[in-house]
BAVOTI-777126 format. One record per residue (C-alpha): residue in three letters; x, y, z. Coordinates in steps of 0.1 Angstrom, whole numbers, plus 5000, padded with zeros to 4 digits. Layout:
residues N
+------+------+------+------+
! rest !   c1 !   c2 !   c3 !
+------+------+------+------+
!  ALA !    X !    Y !    Z !
...
+------+------+------+------+
***
This chain:
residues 236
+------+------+------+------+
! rest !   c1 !   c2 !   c3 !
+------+------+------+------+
!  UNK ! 5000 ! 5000 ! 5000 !
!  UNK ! 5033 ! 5026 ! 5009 !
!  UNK ! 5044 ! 5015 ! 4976 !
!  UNK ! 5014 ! 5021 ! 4956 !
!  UNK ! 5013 ! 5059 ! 4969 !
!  UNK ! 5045 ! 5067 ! 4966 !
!  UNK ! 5042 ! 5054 ! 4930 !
!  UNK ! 5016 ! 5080 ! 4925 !
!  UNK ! 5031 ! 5107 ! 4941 !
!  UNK ! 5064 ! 5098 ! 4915 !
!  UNK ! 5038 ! 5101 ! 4883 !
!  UNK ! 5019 ! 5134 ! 4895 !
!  UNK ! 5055 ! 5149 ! 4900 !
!  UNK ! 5066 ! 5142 ! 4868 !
!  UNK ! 5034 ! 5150 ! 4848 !
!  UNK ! 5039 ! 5181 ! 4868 !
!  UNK ! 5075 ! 5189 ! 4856 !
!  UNK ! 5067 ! 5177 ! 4820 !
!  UNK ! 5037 ! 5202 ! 4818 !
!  UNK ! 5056 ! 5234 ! 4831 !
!  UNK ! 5082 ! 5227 ! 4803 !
!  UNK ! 5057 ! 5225 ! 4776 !
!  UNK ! 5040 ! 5257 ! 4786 !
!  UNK ! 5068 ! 5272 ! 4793 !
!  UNK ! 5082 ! 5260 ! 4755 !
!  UNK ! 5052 ! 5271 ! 4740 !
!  UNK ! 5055 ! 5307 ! 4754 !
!  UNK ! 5087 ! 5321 ! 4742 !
!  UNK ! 5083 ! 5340 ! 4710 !
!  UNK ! 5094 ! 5324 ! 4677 !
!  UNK ! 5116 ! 5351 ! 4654 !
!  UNK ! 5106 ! 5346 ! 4616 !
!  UNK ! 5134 ! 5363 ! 4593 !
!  UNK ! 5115 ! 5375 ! 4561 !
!  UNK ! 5127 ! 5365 ! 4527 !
!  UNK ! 5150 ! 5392 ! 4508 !
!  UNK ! 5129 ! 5420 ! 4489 !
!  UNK ! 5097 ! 5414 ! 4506 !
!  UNK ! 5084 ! 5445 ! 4524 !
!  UNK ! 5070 ! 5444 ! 4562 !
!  UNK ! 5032 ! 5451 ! 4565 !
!  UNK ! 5026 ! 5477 ! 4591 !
!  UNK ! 4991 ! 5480 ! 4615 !
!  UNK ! 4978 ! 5512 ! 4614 !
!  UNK ! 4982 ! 5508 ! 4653 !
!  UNK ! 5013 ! 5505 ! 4652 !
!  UNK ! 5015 ! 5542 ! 4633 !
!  UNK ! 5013 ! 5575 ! 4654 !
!  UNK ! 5001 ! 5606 ! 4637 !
!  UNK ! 4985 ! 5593 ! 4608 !
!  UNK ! 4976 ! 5618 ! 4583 !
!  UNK ! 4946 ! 5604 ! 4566 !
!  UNK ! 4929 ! 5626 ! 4542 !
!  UNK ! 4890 ! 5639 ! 4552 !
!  UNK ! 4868 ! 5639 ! 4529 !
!  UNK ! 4860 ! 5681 ! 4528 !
!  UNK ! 4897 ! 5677 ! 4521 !
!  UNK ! 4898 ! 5651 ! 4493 !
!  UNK ! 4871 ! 5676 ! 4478 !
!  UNK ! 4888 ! 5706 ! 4478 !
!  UNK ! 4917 ! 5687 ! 4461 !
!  UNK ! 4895 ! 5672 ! 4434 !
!  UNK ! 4880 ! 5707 ! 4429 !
!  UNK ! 4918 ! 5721 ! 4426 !
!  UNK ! 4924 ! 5698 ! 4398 !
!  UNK ! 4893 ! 5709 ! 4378 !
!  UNK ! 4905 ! 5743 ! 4381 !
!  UNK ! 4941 ! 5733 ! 4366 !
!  UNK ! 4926 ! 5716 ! 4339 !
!  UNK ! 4900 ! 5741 ! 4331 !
!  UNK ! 4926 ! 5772 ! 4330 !
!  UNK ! 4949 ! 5752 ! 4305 !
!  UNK ! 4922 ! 5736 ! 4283 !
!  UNK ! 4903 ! 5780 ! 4283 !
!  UNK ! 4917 ! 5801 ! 4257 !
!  UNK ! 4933 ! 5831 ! 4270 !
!  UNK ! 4927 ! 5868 ! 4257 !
!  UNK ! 4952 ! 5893 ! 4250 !
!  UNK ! 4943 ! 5933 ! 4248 !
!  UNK ! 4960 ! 5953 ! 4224 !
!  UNK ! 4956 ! 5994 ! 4210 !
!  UNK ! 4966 ! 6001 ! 4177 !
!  UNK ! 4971 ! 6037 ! 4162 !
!  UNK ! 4978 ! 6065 ! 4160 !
!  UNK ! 4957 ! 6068 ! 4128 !
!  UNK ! 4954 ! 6100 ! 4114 !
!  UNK ! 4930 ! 6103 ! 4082 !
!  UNK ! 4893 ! 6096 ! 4087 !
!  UNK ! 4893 ! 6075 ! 4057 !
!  UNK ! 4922 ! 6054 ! 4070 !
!  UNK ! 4904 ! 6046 ! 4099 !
!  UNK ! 4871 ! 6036 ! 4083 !
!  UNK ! 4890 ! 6009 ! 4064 !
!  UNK ! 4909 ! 5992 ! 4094 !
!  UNK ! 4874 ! 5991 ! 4111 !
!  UNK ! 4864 ! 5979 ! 4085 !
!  UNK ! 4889 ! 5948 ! 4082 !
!  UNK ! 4884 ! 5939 ! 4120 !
!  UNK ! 4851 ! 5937 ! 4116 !
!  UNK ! 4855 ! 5914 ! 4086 !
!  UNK ! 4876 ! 5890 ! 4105 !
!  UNK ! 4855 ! 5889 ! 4135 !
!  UNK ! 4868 ! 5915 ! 4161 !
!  UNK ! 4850 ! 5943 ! 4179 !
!  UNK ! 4868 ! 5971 ! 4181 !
!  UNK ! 4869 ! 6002 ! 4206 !
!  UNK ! 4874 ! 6037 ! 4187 !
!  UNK ! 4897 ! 6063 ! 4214 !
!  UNK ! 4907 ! 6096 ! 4200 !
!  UNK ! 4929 ! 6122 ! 4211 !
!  UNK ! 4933 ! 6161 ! 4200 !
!  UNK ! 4965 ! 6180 ! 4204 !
!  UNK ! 4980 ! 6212 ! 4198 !
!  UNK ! 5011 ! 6209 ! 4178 !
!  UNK ! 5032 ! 6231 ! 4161 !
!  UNK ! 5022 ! 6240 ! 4124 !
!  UNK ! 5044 ! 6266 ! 4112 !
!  UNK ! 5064 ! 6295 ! 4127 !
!  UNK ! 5059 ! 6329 ! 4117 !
!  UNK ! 5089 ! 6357 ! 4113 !
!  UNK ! 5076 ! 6392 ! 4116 !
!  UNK ! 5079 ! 6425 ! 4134 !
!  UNK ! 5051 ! 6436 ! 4155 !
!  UNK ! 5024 ! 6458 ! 4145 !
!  UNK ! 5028 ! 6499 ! 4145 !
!  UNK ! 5008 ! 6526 ! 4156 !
!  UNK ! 4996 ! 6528 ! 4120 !
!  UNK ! 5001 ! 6521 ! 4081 !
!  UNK ! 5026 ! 6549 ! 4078 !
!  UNK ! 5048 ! 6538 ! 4104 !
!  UNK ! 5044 ! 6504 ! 4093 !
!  UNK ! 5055 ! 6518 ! 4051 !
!  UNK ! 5085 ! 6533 ! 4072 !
!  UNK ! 5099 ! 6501 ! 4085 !
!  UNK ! 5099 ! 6485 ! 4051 !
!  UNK ! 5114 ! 6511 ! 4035 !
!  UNK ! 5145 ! 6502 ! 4057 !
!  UNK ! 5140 ! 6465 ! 4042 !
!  UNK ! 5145 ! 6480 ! 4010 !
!  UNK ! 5176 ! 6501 ! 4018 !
!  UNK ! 5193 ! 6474 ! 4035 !
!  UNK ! 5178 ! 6452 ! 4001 !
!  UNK ! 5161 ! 6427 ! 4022 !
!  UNK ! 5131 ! 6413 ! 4002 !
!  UNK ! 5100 ! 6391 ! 4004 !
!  UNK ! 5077 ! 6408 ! 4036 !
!  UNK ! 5043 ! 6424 ! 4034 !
!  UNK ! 5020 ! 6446 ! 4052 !
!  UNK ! 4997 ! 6431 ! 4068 !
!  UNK ! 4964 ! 6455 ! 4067 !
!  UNK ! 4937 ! 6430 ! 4090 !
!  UNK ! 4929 ! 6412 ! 4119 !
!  UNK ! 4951 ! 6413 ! 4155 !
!  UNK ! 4984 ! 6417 ! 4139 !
!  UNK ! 4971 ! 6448 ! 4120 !
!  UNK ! 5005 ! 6467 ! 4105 !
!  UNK ! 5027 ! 6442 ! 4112 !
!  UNK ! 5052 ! 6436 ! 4088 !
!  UNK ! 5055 ! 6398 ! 4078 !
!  UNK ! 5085 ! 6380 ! 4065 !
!  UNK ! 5081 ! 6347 ! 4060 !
!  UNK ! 5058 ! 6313 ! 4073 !
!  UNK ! 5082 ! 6285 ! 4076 !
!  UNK ! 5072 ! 6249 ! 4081 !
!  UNK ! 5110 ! 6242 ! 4110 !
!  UNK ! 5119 ! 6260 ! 4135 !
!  UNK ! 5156 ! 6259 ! 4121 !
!  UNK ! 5143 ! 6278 ! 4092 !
!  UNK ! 5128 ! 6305 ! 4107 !
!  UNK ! 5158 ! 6311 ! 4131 !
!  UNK ! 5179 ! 6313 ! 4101 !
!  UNK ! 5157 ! 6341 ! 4091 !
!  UNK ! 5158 ! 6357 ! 4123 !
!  UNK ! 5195 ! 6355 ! 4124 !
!  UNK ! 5201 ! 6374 ! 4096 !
!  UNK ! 5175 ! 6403 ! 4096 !
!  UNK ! 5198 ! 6405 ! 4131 !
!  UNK ! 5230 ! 6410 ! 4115 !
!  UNK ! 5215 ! 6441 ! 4096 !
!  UNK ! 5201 ! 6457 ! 4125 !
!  UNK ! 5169 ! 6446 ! 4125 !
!  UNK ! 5149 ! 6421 ! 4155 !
!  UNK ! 5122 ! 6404 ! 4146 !
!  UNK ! 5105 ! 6381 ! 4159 !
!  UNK ! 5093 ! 6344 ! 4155 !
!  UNK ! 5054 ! 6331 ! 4171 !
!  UNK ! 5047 ! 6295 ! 4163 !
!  UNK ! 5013 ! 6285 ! 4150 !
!  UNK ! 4994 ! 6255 ! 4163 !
!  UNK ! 4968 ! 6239 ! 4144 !
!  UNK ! 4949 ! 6206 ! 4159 !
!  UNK ! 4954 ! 6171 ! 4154 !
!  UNK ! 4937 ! 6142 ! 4164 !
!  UNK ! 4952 ! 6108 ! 4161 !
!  UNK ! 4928 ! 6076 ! 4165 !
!  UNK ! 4932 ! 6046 ! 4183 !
!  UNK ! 4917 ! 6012 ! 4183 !
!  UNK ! 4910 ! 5987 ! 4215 !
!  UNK ! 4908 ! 5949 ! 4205 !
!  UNK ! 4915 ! 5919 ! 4220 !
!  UNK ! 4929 ! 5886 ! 4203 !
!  UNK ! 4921 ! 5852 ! 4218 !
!  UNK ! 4943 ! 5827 ! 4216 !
!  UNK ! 4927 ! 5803 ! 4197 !
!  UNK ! 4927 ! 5831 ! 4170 !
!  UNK ! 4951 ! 5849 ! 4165 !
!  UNK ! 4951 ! 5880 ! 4138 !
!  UNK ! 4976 ! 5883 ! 4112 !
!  UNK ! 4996 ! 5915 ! 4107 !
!  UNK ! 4984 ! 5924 ! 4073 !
!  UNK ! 4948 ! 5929 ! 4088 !
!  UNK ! 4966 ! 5964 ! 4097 !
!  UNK ! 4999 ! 5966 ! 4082 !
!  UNK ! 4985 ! 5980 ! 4044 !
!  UNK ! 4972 ! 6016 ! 4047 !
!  UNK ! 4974 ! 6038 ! 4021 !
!  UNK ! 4992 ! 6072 ! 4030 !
!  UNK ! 4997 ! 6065 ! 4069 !
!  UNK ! 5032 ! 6063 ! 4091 !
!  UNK ! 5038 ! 6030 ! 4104 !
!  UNK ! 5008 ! 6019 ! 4130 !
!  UNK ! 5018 ! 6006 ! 4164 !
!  UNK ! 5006 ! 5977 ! 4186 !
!  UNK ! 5004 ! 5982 ! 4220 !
!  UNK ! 5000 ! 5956 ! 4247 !
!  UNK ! 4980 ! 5968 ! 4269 !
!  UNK ! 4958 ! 5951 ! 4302 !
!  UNK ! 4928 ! 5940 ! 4297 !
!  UNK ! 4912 ! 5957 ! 4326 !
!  UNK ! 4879 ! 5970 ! 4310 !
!  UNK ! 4863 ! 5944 ! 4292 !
!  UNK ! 4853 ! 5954 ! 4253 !
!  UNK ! 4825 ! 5941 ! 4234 !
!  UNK ! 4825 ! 5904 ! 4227 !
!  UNK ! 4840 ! 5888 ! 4194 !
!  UNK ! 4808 ! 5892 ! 4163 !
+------+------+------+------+
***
């Protein structure tokens, strides 16, 4: 009887020994090396601070693209004044050819004052005979071409000459000088208006130079970039 329980008490001992090892076996961590070129999958918990994309956000940056794509696929617009023109008739005819090639065009004038001609002379005396006296020196000192002039504000002044320069007419003045006499020069202004036209070209459709470039009697026309800040009349 002793021997049978001491039997047992061998047996539960060694079942007890032989589990603890197994558990203890079946515990520690097994370290699997991955194969060369293969790539580790990460858990999102294992990430701190992920950045993932809302949905308001994933709009607005589906929204952005449209806009990319819509302001490269658009035809842009360039603005542009052309001018000066100077004869009425001139000016008819470029309308004229815009208009043919579909563009709208913006008329702008502008009127100056500029020089026309200067005048030599001596101002007016107290009356014709005073005046007849002073070109009877001209004729002593045999100076020629001068007149009287018998009308208007300058009323017995004695002319002598209209000349289209400057240069000229100081010339003129220069040597009455040298024989004693001083006249004087007034320059005359007469007004001019030069014409200018606004258009815009899109991209798309460009205009070729000779729409402009073949105007009868007319300096050289310019084309001037310009921003398109006031919007013209849309393309007929």
């Amino acid at each position: 009887m002793r021997s049978l329980f001491l039997l047992l008490v061998v047996v539960n001992i060694s079942y007890l020994v032989w589990g603890v090892a197994f558990s203890e076996k079946a515990d520690t961590p097994k370290v699997i090396t991955l194969p060369t070129g293969v790539q580790k999958l990460t858990l999102l918990s294992e990430i701190e601070d992920v950045d993932v994309p809302t949905e308001k956000q994933s709009d607005k940056k589906a929204s952005s693209i449209k806009e990319d794509v819509k302001e490269q696929t658009m035809p842009s617009r360039s603005c542009y004044s052309l001018g000066p023109i100077l004869d009425d008739d001139n000016l008819k005819k470029l309308e004229q050819k815009f208009k043919q090639n579909g563009v709208t065009t913006k008329l702008k004038s502008i009127t100056d004052k500029e020089p026309k001609s200067y005048w030599v002379y001596f101002p007016p005396e107290k009356s014709l005979e005073d005046a007849k006296a002073v070109v009877n020196q001209l004729r002593i000192a045999e100076v020629d071409d001068y007149f009287i002039v018998r009308k208007g504000e300058h009323t017995h002044a004695i002319s002598m000459g209209l000349y289209n320069s400057y240069s000229r007419a100081k010339y003129r003045l220069s040597k009455l000088k040298k024989l004693g006499f001083n006249a004087k020069v007034e320059t005359r202004y007469h007004d001019v208006t030069r014409h200018w036209l606004d258009f815009q070209e899109i991209s798309t459709n460009p205009l070729e130079d000779n729409v402009w470039n073949k105007l009868d009697n007319e300096s050289p026309l310019q084309k001037i970039a310009r921003p398109c800040v006031d919007p013209l009349p849309s393309n007929s």
